[in-house]
N, C-alpha and C positions, 0 to 999 in steps of 0.2 A: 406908187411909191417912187422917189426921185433917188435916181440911182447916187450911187456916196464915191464910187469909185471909177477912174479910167484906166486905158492902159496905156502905158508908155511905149511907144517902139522904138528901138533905138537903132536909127538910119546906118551910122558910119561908128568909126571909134575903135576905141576899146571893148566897145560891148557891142556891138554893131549885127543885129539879128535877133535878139534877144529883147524880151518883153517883159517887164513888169506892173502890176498893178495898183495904181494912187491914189490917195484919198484925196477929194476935193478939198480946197484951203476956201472958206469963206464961198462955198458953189463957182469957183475957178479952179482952174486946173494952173499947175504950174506953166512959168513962162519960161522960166530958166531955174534950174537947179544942177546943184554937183552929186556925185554920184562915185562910191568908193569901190575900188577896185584894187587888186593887186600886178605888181609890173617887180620884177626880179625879184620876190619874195618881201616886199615893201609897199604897204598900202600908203594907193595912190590917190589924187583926186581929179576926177574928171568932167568939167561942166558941160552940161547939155543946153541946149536952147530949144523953144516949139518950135517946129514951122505947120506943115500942115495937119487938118483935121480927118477926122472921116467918125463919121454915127454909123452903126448897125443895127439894128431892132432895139432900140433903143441906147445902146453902150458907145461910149466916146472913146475913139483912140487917138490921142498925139501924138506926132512921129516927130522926133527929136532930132538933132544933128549936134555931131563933136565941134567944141569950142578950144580946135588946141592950143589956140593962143594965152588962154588964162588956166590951160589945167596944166597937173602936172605931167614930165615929159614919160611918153610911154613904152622909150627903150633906156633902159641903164645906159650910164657913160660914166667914161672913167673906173672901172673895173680891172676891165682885163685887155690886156693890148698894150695899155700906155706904158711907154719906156720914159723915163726921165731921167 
């Protein structure tokens, strides 16, 4: 049986340790996808990108890396502090 799922590891980030499992799109795995999160009590969005692979007894892991240039910013600003 050809396995349907991998797992995602996510290198850096916002979620950076942290693993979840994906359904292959068409027997690929994703290259790039966003990923929701929360950041001041405000879901955020955070894109990931592949880099490397690794198989284990069969099971694929992709390990991801933060895209923080296209997600969104992962500390508040303009809250608390600003004097005007």
């Amino acid at each position: 049986m050809t396995e349907k799922t991998y797992t995602a590891l996510y290198l850096d980030g916002p979620l950076e340790g942290q693993t979840e499992d994906r359904a292959f799109i068409d027997g690929q795995f994703d290259s790039r996808f966003p990923a929701l999160g929360a950041v001041g009590g405000l879901e955020s969005t955070f894109w990931y990108q592949a880099g490397d692979t690794e198989e284990v007894d069969g099971h694929l892991t992709v390990k991801y890396s933060f895209d923080a240039a296209d997600s969104d910013p992962t500390v508040r600003t303009g809250d608390i502090g600003d004097d005007h």
